[in-house]
C-alpha atoms as one frame of an Amber mdcrd trajectory, in Angstrom:
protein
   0.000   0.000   0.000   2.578   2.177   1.056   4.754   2.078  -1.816   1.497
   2.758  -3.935   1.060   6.161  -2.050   4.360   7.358  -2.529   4.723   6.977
  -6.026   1.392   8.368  -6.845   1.803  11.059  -4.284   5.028  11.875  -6.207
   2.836  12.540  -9.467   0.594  14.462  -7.425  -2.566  12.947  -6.640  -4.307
  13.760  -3.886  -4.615  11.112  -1.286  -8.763  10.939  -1.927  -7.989  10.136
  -5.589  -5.186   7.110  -4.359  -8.121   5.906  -2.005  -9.957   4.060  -4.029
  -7.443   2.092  -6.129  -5.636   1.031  -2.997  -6.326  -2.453  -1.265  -4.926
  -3.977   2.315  -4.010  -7.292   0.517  -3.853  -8.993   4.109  -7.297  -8.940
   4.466  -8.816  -7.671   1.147 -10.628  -4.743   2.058  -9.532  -0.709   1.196
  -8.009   1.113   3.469  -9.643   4.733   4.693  -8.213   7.707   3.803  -7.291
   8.286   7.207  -5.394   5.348   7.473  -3.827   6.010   4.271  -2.348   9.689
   5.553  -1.273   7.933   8.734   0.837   5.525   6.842   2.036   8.622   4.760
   2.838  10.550   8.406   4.716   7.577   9.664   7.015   6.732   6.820   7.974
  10.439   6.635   8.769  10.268  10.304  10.689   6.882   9.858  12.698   9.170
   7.258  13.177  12.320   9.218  14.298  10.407  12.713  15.450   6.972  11.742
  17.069   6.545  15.507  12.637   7.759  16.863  11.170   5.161  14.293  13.726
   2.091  15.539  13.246   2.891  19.654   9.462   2.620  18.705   9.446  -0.477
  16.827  11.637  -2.316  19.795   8.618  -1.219  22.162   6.306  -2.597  19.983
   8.057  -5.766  20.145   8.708  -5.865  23.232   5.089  -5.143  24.841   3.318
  -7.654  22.056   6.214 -10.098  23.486   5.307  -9.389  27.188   1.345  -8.898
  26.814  -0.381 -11.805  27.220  -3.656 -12.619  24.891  -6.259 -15.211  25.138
  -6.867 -17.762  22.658  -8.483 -15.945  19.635  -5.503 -13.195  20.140  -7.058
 -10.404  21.796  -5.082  -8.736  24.204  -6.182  -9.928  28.338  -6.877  -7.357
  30.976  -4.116  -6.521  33.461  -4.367  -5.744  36.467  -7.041  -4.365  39.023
C-alpha cells in the first residue's frame, strides 16, 4: 500500500484520488483515507528520525512479546 502512495503522491494525486485504487491485501478490504495519511505521516517520520522510528518499533516488540492474549488473540486485561 505504502509504496502505492508514494509513487502516486510523487505525481501528485491527492490522497482521496489514491483511495480508491488502494487495497490492504492482508485482508482484502480498502483502506480509509485516514489510514492512508497515517501511513504517509509515519514513513515520513521513519525518514526524518530513523534513531525515533527504531526505539518505537523495539517497544512494539517488546510489549506484544510481554502482553499476554487469550486464545483468539485479543489482548487480556491486566491488572485491578
Amino acid at each position: 500500500m505504502l509504496p502505492t502512495v508514494l509513487r502516486r503522491r510523487a505525481l501528485g494525486d491527492s490522497m482521496e484520488r489514491i483511495q480508491p485504487d488502494l487495497i490492504i491485501q492482508a485482508q482484502g478490504i480498502q483502506p480509509s483515507v485516514a489510514s492512508s495519511y497515517r501511513a504517509l505521516a509515519e514513513h515520513k517520520k521513519a525518514q526524518a528520525y530513523p534513531e525515533a522510528a527504531q526505539a518505537d518499533i523495539t517497544a512494539l516488540h517488546q510489549r506484544s512479546a510481554t502482553t499476554p492474549t487469550s486464545a483468539c488473540g485479543a489482548t487480556t486485561p491486566q491488572g485491578p
